[in-house]
C-alpha positions as CSV (number, residue, x, y, z in Angstrom):
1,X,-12.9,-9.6,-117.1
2,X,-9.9,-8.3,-118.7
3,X,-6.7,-10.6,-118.6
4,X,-3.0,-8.4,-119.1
5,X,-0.2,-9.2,-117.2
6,X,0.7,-7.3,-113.9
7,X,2.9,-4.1,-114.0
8,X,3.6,-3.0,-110.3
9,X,3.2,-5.2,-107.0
10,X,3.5,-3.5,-103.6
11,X,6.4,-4.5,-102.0
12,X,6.7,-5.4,-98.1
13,X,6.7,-2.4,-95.8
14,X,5.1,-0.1,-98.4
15,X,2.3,2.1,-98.9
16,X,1.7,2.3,-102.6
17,X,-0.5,5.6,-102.8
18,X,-0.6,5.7,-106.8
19,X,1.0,4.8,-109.7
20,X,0.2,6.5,-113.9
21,X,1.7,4.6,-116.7
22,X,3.2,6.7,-119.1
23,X,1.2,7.1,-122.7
24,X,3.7,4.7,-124.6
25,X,3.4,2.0,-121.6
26,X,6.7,2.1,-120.8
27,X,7.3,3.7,-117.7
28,X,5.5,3.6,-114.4
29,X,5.1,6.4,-112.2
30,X,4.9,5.5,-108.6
31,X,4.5,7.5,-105.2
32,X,5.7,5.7,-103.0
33,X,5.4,5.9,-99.0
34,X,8.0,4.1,-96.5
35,X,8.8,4.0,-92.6
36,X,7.3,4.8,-89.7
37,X,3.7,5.7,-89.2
38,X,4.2,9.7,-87.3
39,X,1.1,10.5,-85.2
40,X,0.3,12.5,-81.9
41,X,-1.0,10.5,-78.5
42,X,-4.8,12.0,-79.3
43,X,-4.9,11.3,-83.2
44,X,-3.1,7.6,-84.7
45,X,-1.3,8.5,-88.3
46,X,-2.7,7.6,-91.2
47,X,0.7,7.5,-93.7
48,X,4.4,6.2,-93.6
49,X,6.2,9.2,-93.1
50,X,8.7,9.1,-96.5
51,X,6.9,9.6,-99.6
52,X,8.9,9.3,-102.6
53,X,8.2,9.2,-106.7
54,X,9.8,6.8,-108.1
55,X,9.5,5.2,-111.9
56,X,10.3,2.4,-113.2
57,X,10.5,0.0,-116.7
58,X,6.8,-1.5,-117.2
59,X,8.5,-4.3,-119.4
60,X,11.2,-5.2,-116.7
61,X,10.3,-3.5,-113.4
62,X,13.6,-2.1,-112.5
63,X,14.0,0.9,-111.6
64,X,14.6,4.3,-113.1
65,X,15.5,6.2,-110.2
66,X,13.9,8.6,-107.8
67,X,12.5,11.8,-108.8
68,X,11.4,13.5,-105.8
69,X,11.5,12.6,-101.7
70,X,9.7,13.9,-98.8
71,X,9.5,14.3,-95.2
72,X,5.8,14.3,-94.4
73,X,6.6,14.1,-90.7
74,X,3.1,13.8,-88.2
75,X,0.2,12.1,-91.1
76,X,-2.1,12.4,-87.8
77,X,-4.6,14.2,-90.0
78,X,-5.2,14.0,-93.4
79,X,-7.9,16.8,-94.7
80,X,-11.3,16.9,-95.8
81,X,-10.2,14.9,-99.4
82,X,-11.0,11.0,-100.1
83,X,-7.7,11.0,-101.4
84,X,-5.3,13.4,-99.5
85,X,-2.1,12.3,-102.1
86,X,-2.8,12.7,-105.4
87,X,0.0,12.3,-108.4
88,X,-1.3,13.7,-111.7
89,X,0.0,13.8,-114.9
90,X,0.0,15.9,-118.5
91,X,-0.7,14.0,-121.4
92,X,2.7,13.5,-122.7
93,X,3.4,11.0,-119.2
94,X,5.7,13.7,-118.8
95,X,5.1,16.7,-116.4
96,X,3.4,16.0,-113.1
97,X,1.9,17.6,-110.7
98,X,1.9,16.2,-106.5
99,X,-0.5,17.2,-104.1
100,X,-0.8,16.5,-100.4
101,X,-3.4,17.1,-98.1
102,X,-1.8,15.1,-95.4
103,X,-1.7,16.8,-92.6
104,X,-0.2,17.0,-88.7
105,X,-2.1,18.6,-86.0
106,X,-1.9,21.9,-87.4
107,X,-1.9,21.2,-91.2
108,X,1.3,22.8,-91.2
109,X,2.5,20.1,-94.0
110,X,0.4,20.3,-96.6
111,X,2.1,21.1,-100.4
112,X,0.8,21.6,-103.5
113,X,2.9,22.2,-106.7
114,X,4.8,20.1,-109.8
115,X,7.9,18.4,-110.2
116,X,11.2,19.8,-111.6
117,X,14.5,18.1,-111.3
118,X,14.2,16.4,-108.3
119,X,12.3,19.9,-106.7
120,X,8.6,20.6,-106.0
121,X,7.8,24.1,-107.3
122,X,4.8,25.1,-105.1
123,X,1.9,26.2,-107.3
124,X,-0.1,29.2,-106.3
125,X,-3.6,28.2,-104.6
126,X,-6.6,28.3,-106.5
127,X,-8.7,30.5,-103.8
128,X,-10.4,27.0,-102.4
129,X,-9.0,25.5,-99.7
130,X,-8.3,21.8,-99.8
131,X,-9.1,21.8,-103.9
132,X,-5.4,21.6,-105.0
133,X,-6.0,17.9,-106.8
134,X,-8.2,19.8,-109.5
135,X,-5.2,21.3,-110.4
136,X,-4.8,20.4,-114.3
137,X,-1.9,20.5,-117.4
């Protein structure tokens, strides 16, 4: 067993889908889903239908600000992945890349690229469909 203290809690009426600690250990990296579950009458939806990445202090806990919101909309599917939301970073804590493979009925809402001042720049797919979380720094 490893004793430390502990650096994020999920709060009441979240979904906490992942969280990196920066290299240092000072800031936490969080995406973040709130609201209302979105599904169809056939299907039930999986996810809270505002995702958000949000960091904050690992010493205090406040917060940093938001760095990038979403829509997702209908969650009613959510792709062939384990892990349809994946947050990945580059080594310097940095640079990170979001992927989704939450889907609606159609998979009309699925997004793949990295952040940039408050903006996803979409990243060009890799020729396999549904494989965006390999994508590396």
């Amino acid at each position: 067993m490893v004793d430390g203290r502990l650096l994020l809690a999920q709060a009441p009426h979240t979904y906490l889908a992942q969280a990196l600690v920066s290299p240092d250990g000072s800031v936490i990296t969080a995406m973040v889903l709130r609201g209302k579950i979105i599904g169809n009458k056939d299907v039930a939806g999986g996810y809270p239908a505002h995702l958000s990445v949000e960091q904050m202090s690992a010493a205090t806990g406040r917060s940093r600000g938001v760095i990038y919101r979403r829509y997702l909309g209908d969650t009613s599917m959510s792709g062939t992945a384990t892990n349809p939301l994946a947050l990945i970073a580059d080594a310097t804590g940095i640079h990170l890349i979001l992927d989704s493979e939450v889907c609606g009925l159609h998979c009309s809402n699925e997004f793949n690229g990295w952040l940039d001042g408050g903006r996803l720049i979409p990243l060009r797919p890799g020729g396999f469909a549904h494989r965006e979380a390999a994508e590396a720094w």
